[in-house]
Structures are given as structure tokens and as C-alpha cells.
KEKE-3310 file (N, C-alpha, C; in steps of 0.2 Angstrom, whole numbers, plus 5000, padded with zeros to 4 digits):
npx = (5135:5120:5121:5124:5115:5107:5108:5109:5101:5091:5093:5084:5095:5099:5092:5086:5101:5100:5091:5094:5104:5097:5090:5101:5105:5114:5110:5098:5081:5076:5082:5078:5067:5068:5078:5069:5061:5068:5072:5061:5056:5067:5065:5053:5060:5069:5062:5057:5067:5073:5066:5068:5081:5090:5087:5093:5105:5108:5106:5116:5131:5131:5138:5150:5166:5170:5182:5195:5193:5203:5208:5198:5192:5191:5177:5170:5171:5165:5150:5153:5141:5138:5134:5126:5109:5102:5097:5102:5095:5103:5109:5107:5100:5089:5092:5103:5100:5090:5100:5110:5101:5097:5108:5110:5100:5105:5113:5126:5139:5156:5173:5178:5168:5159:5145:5128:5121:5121:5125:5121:5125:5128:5136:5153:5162:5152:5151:5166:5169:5158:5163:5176:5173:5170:5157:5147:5149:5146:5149:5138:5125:5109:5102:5107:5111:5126:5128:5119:5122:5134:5131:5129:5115:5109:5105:5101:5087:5079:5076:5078:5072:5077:5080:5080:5082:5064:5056:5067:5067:5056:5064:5072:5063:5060:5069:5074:5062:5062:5076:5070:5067:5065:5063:5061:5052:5055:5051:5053:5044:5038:5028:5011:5005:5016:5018:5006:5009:5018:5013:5004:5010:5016:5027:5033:5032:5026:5032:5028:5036:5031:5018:5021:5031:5023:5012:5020:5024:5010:5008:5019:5014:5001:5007:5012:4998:4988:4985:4973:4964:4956:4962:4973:4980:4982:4997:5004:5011:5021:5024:5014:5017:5019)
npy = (5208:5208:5202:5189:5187:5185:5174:5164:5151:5136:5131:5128:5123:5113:5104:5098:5091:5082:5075:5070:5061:5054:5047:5039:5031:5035:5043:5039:5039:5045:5056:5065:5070:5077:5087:5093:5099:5104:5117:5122:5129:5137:5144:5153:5157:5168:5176:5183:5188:5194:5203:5213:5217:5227:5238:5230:5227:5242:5242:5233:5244:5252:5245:5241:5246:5264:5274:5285:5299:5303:5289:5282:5273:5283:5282:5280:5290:5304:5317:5331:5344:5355:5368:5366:5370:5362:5348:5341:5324:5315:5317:5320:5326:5334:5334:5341:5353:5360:5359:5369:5381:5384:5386:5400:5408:5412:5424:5434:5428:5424:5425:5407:5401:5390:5385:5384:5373:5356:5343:5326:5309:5292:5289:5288:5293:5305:5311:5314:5323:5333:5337:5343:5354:5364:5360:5356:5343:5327:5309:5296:5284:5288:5278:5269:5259:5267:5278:5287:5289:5294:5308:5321:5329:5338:5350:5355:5360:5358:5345:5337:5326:5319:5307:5298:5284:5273:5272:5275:5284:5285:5274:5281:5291:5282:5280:5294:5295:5285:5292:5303:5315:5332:5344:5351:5340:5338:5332:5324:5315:5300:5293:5294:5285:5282:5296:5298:5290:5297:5309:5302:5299:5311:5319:5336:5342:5337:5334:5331:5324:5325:5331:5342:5347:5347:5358:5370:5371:5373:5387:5392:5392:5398:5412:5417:5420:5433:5449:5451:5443:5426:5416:5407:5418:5412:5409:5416:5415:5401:5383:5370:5357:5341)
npz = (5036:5031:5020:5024:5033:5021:5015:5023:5027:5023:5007:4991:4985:4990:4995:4982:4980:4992:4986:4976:4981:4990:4977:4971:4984:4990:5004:5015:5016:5024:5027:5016:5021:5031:5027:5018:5028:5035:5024:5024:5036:5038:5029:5033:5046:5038:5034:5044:5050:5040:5038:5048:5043:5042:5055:5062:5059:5063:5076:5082:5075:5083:5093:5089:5090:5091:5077:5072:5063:5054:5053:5044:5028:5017:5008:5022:5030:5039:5033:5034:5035:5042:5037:5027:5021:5012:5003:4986:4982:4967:4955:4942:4925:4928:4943:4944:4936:4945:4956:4953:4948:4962:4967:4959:4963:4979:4988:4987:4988:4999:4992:4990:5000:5007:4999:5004:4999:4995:4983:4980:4974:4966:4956:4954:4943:4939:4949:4952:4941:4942:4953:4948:4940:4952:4959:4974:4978:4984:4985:4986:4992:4995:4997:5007:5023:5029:5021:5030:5041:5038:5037:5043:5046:5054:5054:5040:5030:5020:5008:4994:4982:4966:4959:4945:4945:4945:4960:4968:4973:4983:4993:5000:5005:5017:5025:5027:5037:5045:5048:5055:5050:5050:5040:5026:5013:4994:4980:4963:4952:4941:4938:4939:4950:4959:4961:4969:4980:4986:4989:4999:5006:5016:5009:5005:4995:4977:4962:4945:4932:4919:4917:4922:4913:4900:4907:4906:4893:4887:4894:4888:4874:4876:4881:4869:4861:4856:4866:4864:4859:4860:4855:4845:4831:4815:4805:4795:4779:4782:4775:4779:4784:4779)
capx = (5129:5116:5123:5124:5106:5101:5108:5109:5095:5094:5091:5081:5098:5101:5085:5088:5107:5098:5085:5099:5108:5094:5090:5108:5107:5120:5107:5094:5076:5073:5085:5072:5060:5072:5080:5063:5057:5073:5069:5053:5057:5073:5063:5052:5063:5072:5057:5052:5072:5077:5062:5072:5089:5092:5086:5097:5114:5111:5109:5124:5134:5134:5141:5157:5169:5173:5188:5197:5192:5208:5209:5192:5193:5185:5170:5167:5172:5157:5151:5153:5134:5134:5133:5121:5103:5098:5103:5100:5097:5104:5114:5105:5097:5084:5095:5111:5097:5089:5108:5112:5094:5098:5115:5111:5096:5108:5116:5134:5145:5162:5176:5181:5164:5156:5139:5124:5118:5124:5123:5125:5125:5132:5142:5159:5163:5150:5154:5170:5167:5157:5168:5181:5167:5167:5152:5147:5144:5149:5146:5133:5120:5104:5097:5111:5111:5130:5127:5116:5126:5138:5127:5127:5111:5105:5105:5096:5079:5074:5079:5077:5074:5079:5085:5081:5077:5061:5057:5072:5063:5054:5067:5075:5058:5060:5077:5072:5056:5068:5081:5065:5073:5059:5064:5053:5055:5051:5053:5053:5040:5038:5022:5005:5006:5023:5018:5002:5011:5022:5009:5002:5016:5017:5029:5030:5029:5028:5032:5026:5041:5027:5014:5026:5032:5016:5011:5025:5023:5005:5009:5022:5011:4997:5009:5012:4994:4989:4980:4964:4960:4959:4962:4980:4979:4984:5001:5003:5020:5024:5020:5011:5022:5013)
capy = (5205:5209:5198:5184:5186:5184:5166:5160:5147:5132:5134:5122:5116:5107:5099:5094:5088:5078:5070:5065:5058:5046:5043:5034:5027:5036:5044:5036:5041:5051:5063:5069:5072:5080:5093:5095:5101:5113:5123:5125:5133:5140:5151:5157:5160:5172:5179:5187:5191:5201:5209:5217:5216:5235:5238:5227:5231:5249:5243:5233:5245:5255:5241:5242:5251:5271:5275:5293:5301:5301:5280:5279:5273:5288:5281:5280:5297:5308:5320:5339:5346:5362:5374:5365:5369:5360:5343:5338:5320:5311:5324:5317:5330:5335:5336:5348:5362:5361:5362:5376:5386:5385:5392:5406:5410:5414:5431:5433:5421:5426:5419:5401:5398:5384:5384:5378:5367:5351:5338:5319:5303:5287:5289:5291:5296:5309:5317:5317:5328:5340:5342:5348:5360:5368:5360:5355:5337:5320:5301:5293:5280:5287:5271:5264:5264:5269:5285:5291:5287:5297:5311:5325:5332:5340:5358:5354:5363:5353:5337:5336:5321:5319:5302:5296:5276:5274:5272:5275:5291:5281:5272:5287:5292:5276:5283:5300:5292:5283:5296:5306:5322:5338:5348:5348:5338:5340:5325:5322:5310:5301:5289:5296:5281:5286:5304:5298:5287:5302:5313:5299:5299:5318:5323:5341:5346:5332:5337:5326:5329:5325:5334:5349:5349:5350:5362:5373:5372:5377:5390:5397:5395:5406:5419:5421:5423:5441:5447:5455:5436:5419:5409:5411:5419:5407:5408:5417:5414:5394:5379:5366:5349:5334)
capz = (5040:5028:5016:5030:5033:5017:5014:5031:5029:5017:5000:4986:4980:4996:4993:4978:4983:4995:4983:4969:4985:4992:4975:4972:4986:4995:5011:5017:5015:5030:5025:5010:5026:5037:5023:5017:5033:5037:5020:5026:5041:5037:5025:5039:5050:5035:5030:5050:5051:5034:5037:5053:5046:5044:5061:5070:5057:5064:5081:5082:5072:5088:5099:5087:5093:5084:5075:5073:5055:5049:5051:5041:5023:5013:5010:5027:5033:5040:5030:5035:5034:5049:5034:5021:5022:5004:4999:4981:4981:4962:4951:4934:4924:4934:4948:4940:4935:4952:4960:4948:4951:4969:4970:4956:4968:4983:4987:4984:4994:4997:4991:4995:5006:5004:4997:5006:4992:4993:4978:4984:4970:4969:4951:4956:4940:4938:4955:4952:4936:4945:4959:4946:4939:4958:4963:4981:4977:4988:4982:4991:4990:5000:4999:5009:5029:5030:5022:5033:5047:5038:5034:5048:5042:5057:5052:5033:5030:5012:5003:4986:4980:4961:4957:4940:4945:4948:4967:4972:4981:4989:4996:5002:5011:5021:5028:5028:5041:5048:5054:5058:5045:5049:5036:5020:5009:4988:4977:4957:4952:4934:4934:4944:4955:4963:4965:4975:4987:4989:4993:5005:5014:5018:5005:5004:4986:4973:4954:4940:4926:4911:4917:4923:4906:4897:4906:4903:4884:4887:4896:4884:4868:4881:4880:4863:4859:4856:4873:4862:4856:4868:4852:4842:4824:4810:4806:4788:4774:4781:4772:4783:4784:4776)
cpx = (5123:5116:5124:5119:5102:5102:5110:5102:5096:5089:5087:5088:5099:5096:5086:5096:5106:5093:5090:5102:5106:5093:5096:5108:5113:5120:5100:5087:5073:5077:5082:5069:5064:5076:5073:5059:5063:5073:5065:5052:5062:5070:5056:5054:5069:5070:5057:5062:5075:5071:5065:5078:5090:5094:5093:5105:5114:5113:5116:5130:5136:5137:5148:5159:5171:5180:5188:5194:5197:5212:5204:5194:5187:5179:5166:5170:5166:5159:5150:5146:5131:5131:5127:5114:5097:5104:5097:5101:5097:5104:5114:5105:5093:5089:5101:5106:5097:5095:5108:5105:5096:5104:5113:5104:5099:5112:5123:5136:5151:5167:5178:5173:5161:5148:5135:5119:5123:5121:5124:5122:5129:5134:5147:5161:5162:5152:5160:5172:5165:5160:5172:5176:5167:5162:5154:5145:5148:5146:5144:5127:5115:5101:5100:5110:5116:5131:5122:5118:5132:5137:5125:5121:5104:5101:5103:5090:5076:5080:5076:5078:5072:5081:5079:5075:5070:5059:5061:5069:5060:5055:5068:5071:5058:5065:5074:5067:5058:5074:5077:5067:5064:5058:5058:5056:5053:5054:5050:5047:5039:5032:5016:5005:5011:5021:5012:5004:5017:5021:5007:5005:5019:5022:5028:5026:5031:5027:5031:5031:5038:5023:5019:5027:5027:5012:5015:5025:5017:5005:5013:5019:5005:5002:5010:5006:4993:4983:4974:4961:4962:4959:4968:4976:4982:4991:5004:5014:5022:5018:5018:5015:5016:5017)
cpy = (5204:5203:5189:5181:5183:5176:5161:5158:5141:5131:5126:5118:5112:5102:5095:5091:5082:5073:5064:5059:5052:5042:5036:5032:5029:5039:5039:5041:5047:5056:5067:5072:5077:5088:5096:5101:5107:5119:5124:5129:5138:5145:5154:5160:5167:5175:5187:5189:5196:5204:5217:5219:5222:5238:5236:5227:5237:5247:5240:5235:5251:5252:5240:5246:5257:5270:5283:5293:5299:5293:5279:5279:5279:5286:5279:5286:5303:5314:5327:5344:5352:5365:5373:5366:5366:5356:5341:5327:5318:5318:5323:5325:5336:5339:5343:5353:5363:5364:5369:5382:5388:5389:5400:5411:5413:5419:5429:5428:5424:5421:5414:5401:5393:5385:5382:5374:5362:5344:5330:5313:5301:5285:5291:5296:5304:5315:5319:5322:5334:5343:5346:5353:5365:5366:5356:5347:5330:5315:5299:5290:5282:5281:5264:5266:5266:5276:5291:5294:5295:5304:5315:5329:5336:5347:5357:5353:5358:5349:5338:5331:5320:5314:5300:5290:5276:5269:5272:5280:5289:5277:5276:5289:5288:5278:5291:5300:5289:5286:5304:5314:5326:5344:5348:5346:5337:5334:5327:5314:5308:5295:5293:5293:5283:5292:5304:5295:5293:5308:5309:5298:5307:5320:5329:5345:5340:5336:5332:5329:5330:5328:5341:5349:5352:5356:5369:5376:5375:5385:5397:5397:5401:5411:5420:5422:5432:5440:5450:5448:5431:5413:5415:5413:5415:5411:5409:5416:5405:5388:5373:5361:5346:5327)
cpz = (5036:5023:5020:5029:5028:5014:5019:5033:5022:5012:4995:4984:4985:4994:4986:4976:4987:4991:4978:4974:4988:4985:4972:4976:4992:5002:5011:5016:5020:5030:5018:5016:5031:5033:5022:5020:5035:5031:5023:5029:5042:5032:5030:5042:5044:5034:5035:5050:5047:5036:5043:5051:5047:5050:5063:5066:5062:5074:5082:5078:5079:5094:5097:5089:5088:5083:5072:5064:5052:5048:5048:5035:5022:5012:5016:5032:5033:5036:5032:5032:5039:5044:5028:5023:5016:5001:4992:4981:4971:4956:4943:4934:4926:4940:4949:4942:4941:4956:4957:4949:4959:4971:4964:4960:4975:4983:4985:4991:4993:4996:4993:4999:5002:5003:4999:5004:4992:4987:4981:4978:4971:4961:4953:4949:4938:4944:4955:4946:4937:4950:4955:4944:4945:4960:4969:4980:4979:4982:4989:4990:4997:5001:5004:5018:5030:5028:5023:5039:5045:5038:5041:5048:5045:5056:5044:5034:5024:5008:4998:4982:4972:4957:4952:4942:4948:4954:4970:4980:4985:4994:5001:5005:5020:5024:5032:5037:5047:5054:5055:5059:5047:5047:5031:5015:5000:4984:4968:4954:4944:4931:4942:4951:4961:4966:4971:4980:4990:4991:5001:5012:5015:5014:5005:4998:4983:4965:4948:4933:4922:4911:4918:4915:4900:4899:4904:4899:4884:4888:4892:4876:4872:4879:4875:4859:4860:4862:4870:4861:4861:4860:4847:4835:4820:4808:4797:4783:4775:4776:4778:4779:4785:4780)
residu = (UNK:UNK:UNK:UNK:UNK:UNK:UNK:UNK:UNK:UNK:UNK:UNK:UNK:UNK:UNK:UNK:UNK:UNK:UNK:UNK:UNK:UNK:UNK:UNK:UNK:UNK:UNK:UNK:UNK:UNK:UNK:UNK:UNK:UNK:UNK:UNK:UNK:UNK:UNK:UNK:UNK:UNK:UNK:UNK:UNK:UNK:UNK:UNK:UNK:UNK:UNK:UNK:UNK:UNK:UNK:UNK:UNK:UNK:UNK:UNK:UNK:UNK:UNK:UNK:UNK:UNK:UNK:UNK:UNK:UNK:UNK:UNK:UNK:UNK:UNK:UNK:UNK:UNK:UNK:UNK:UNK:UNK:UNK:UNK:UNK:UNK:UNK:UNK:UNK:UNK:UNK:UNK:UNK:UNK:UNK:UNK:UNK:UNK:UNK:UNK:UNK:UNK:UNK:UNK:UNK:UNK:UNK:UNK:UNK:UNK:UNK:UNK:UNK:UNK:UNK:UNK:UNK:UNK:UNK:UNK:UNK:UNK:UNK:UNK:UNK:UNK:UNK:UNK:UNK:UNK:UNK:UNK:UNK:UNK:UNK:UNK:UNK:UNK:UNK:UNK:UNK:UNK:UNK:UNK:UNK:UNK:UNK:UNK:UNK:UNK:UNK:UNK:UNK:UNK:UNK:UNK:UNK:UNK:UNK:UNK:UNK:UNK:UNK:UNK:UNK:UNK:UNK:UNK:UNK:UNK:UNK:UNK:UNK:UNK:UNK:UNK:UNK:UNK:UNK:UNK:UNK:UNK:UNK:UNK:UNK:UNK:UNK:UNK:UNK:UNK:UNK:UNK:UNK:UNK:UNK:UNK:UNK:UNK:UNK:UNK:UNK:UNK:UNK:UNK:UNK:UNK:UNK:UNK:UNK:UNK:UNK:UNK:UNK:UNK:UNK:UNK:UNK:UNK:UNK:UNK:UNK:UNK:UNK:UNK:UNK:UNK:UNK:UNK:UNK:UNK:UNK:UNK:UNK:UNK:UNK:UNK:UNK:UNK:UNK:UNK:UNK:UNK)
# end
């Protein structure tokens, strides 16, 4: 349907099909004025309508009728979320540690339980990498409406968004806003601009990787100073690189 929307109106080649067509001679002239005018309008009317399509996919996606889980193609089988209370969105670099902090921060789990840290990206390859690893980690495109549908994610306290591209997170907001999630949410941010509009829109916690970083390094040359002196001692026996 999406896909419907978005060329269901008529396009510049028409117009010029129709110009090549009067000029040989093989329509009539009022056919330039008559195409002419249906782009015109035909991109209006496409403008005020993709602006809704989302909307109106979700609502007539409950006027389809359901089917049993075990008749759904796996990428459309809902995702089992009673037990998570923490989804990592985008299981880049960033996101792994994050995963990885968060379970080594939780008490013991007995054996076989499932963890409540979920990972969720849209590399198949990669997810299926770390599933063998033991991690908790599905394929899925937050920035899609099916898998949010699929996405039980009533009982989840914090979202972690993580993803690499920039504004994807801010897609994902849009959704999160959307299926009106009232958990807390902490986001990855990699230009100042981004990390403001993601304060602006209530973000919980935003991280700036490059200034995070920086500070970091500041941080651990601090602590190697002696604490008698607030400025380091010179650095005796190397030779200074030219």
C-alpha cells in the first residue's frame, strides 16, 4: 500500500509522453493541457496523502483479518517481550558494549532464563552471529511500522537507542511517540544538532559519542597526575617524536 501511494499519481514522464505525442502529431493539443493539469493536481493530492500513509496502513491493517502465529512467515511473528525490561536499539559497536554492560550488571540468572535485555537490528547476518554467541538479539527494523506491531513491549522500562545511521534515532522517536512507550528513553547522538532536537523532544538521557569520548581521556590523563600538583610532571628518559 505504501508503495501504491507513492506512485499513484502521474508523474513528469507522462507529460512528456504526451508533449513528444502532440508534437508528432499523434494527440491533439488539448492533451498537453489536460495532462499538464493532472500532474499538477495529482502531486497535490499525493503530497496531503503520503503525509498520512502510515496512519491509514496501521489503520486498515486492523480491518485485515488475523492469523494463528504458527501460519505467519517469521518475519511477521510477534515478538515475545513479558520478560524484557531493556531493548537495545542497533547492535553496532556502541550497541554490543551497551548489551554486554547491561547483562554483566544483572544478578545471577539461572540457568536457561532468558535475560531481560533485548538487542533488536536489521542485519540478518549480524543477528544471526550473535544469536549463536547466546545473545538475546531479534532482527528488526525500528523504523518500520510492522515491527512495532510485532513488538509486545508493554512491560519495557528503557529503550536504548543506538543505531549507527544518522537520524535513524530520530525516526524511532516518531514510533516510540507514536505507540506512546512511557518508559525512559536514552539515545546515542553523533552531531550537537541531533542531540538538541533529541533533548527537545523529551529524550531522557542523550550521549554525545565525541564529546563522551573526550571527556573520558581527560578524565583518565586527571587521574594520572600526582594529587600534590594540578599540573602533570614532565615525563623524564623518552625522546619526543618530531
Amino acid at each position: 500500500m505504501l508503495t501504491g501511494l507513492a506512485v499513484a499519481f502521474y508523474s513528469k514522464l507522462a507529460l512528456m509522453v504526451t508533449s513528444t505525442g502532440v508534437s508528432q502529431g499523434l494527440l491533439g493539443q488539448e492533451w498537453l493541457q489536460s495532462v499538464s493539469l493532472a500532474v499538477a493536481l495529482s502531486s497535490v493530492v499525493a503530497s496531503v496523502v503520503n503525509k498520512r500513509a502510515r496512519g491509514t496502513v496501521h489503520r486498515l491493517s486492523h480491518a485485515m483479518p488475523d492469523h494463528a502465529p504458527d501460519a505467519l512467515h517469521p518475519s511477521e511473528v510477534p515478538v515475545e517481550a513479558e520478560e524484557v525490561d531493556t531493548v537495545v536499539f542497533g547492535m553496532g559497536r556502541v550497541g554490543l558494549v551497551t548489551y554486554q554492560q547491561l547483562i554483566e550488571d544483572l544478578p545471577a540468572q539461572p540457568d536457561g532464563a532468558v535475560p531481560p535485555v533485548l538487542g533488536v537490528d536489521n542485519d540478518a547476518d549480524k543477528v544471526e552471529h550473535l544469536v549463536s554467541l547466546g545473545l538475546n538479539v531479534i532482527e528488526g527494523d525500528a523504523t518500520d511500522t510492522d515491527f512495532w506491531e510485532r513488538l509486545g513491549a508493554g512491560h519495557v522500562r528503557t529503550a536504548v537507542l543506538a543505531m549507527p545511521e544518522p537520524g535513524a534515532s530520530l525516526t524511532v522517536l516518531d514510533w516510540i511517540d507514536h505507540h506512546e512507550f512511557a518508559g525512559e528513553v536514552l539515545a546515542v547522538a553523533r552531531y550537537r544538532d541531533e542531540a538538541r532536537e533529541m533533548k527537545e523532544r523529551g529524550v531522557d538521557v542523550v550521549i554525545n559519542i565525541y564529546e563522551g569520548v573526550g571527556k573520558a581521556l581527560a578524565h583518565a590523563a586527571e587521574d594520572r597526575w600526582p594529587s600534590t600538583s594540578s599540573t602533570p610532571e614532565p615525563v623524564v628518559g623518552r625522546v619526543p617524536c618530531r
